[in-house]
N, C-alpha and C positions, 0 to 999 in steps of 0.2 A: 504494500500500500504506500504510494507518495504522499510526503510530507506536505500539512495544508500549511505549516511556519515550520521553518526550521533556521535556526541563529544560533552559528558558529565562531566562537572566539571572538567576541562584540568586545570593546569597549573605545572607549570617548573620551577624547581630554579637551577641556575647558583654559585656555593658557597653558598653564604649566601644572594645574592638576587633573585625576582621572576623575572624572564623575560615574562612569561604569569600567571594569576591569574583569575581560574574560569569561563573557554570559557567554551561557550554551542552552539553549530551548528547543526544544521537538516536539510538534504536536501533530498526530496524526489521524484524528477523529474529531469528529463532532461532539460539544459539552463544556462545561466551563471548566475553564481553569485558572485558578488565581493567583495575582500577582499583588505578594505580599508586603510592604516595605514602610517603613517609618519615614515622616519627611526627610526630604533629602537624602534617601537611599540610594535611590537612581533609577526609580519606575520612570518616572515622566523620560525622562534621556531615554530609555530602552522603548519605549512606546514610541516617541517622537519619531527614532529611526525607525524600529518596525512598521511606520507609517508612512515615510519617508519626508518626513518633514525636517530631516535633519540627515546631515551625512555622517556616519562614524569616522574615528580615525583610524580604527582595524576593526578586522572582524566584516564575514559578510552574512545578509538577511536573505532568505528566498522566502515566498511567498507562492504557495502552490508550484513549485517550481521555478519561479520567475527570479531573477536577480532583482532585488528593489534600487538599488544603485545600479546598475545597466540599463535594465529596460521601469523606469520609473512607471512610466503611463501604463502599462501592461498591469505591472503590478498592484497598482494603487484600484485594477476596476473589483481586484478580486480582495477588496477590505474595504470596510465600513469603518468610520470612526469617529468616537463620541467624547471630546474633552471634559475636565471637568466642569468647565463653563460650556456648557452648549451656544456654538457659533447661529445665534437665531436671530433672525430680520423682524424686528420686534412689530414694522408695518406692515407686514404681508401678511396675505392670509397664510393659512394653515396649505391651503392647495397649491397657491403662488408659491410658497416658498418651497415645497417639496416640488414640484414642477421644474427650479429653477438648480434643486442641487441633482435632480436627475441630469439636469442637461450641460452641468460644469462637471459633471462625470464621463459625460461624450455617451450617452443610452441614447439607442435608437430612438428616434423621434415618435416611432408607431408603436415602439411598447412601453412609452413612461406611462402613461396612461392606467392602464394594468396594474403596472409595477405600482402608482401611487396609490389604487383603490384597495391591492393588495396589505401595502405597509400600514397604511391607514387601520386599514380591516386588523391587522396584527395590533397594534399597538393599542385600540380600539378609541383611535378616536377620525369615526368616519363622521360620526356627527356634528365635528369644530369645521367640516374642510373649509365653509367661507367666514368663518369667526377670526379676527385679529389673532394674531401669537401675543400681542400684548395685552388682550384682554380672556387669556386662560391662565387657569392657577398655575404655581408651582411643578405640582405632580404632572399635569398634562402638556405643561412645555416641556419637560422632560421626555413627556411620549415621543414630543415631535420630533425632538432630537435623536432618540433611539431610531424611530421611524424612518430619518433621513439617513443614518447607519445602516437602514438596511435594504434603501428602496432599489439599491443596484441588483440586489440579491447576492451580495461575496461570500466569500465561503470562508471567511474570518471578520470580525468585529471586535474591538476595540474597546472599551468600556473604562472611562476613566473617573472613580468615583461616580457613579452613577446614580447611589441615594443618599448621598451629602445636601444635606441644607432640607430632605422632605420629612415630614409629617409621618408617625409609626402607621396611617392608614396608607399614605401614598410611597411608603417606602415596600408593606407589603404588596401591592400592585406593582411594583416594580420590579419588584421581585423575581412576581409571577411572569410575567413578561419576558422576563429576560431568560427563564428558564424554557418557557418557549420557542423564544430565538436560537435555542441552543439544541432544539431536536434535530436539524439539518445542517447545523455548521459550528465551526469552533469558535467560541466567548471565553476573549480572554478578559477578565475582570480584576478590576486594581484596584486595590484599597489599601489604608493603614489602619482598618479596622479589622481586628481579627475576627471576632461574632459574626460579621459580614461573610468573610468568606468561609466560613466554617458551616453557614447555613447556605451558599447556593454553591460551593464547591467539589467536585469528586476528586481533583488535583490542586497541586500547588506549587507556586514558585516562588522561596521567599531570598528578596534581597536588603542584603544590611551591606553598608558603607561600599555599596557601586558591584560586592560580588553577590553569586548565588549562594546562600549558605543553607540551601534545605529545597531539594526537591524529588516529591513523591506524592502518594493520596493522600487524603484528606486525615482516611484511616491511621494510617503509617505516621503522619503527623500527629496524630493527639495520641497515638500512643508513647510518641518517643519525647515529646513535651511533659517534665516529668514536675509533678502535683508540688505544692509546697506550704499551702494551708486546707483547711478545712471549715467551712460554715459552718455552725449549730446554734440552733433555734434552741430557747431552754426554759422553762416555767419559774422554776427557782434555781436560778444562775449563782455559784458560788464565788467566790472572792476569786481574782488572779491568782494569788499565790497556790490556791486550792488545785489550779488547773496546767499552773508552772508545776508540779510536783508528777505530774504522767510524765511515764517515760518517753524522750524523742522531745517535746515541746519543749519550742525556745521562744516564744513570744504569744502575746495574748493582747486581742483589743477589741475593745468593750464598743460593739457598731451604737447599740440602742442598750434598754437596759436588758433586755431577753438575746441580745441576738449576738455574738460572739463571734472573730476571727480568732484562729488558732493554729501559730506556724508552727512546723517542725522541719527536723532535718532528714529528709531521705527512709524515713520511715514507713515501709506498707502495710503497716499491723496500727496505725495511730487511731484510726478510727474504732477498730476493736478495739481496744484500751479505752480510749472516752465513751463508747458505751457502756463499757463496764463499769466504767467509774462513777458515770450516770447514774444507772442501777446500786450498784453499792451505795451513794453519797443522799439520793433523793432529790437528781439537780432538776429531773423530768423533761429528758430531752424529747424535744418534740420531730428536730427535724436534724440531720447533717447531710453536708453535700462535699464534695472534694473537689477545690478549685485550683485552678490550673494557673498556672506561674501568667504572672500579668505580660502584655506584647512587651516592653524594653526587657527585662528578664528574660524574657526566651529568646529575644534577637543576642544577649550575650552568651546564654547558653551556645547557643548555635555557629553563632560566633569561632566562639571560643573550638569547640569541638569540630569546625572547619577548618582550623591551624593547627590542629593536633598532626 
């Protein structure tokens, strides 16, 4: 099966420093995959070129085969791409505008048409087509920008922060959406939220300070991110010191008066022991969950064990 991205030996210098250093990506099916990075890691630089908005200083991009520094125009029909500010004509309609990014794409004249009723129909707003883009919310300018991502039909999309700044109703429609877009072609999806991509991801590619230091599934990632507190919910919460005394805990912080963080070190039995101590003591725990080292934490983890 040919690669619909493939980026070998990428990286980019800015003057006299690298903003990316030695990315390597293969994507050969359709689904999302996310690209994970804290600001200023070096998503955007890797996006920019893989869209060719940007030339690297080494390292080449194919796109369905195509060289995106060779044949730019070739490559650019077969990607869609969605900044994190969506490049929207705030006086155009909704139709006007999707009309006008079919045709700065070079789409046959006789199927934009199609092409806009179908994007529309996906994104589900066939209803705005003669409604201002500045006179729809948030959530549904966003549509229109996805929409124009994909009225070419490519067989990759781009997705840069895509539910930054919406609403938890219009973030889940986005969601959903996007997970759609991704039955017949590959999304690649950028965030520095990890939640984010943990709920619309099966893969991942996460970069800290310009390299890849973690790429696999979703799976393979939350298991190898390894735990370092525990939540418990507790009726009668007993003193710090009461809770300092379990073995493995090294810190304790009192969220509310019932609700408790409780770190330890490397311990996989800590949760057995605080329920037993539960039980023995009378604290009446109601709930514990096991929380996962926060994203700066796990970018050193990873870090760290990619220089080993």
């Amino acid at each position: 099966m040919s690669s619909i991205v493939k980026i070998e030996h990428l990286s980019h210098k800015y003057t006299s420093s690298w903003a990316i250093r030695d990315i390597n990506i293969e994507i050969s099916q359709s689904g999302i995959v996310g690209l994970l990075g804290s600001n200023g890691a070096g998503k955007s630089t890797t996006m920019n070129i893989l869209c060719g908005a940007l030339n690297q200083t080494e390292g080449n991009v194919y796109i369905n085969g195509i060289d995106v520094r060779e044949q730019p125009e070739l490559a650019k029909k077969e990607i869609g791409f969605l900044p994190q500010t969506p490049p929207l004509y705030m006086d155009l309609t909704v139709d006007e505008y999707l009309n006008f990014c079919a045709e700065i794409r070079l789409m046959d004249r006789r199927k934009i048409k199609a092409a806009m009723e179908d994007a529309k129909e996906r994104c589900g707003i066939a209803h705005f087509s003669k409604r201002l883009i500045r006179n729809l919310s948030g959530g549904y300018r966003q549509r229109v920008g996805i929409a124009q991502a994909i009225i070419h039909r490519p067989r990759l999309v781009v997705l840069d922060e895509p539910t930054n700044g919406l609403d938890p109703n219009q973030i889940i429609e986005v969601r959903s959406l996007i997970k759609e877009i991704a039955r017949d072609r590959a999304v690649i999806f950028s965030s520095h939220v990890l939640s984010e991509v943990q709920i619309l991801c099966k893969e991942i590619k996460m970069i800290e300070a310009g390299r890849i230091v973690f790429s696999d599934t979703m799976e393979a990632f939350n298991n190898y991110v390894e735990p370092h507190s525990v939540l418990m919910n507790l009726d009668n919460p007993p003193a710090e010191a009461e809770l300092l005394k379990v073995p493995g805990v090294t810190k304790v912080d009192f969220l509310t008066e019932r609700q408790v963080r409780v770190y330890f070190s490397g311990d996989q039995d800590i949760s057995q022991r605080l329920v037993v101590a539960s039980v023995e003591q009378g604290w009446r725990l109601r709930e514990i969950n096991v929380d996962k080292s926060a994203l700066d934490e796990i970018f050193k983890q990873l870090s760290n064990k990619s220089t080993q």
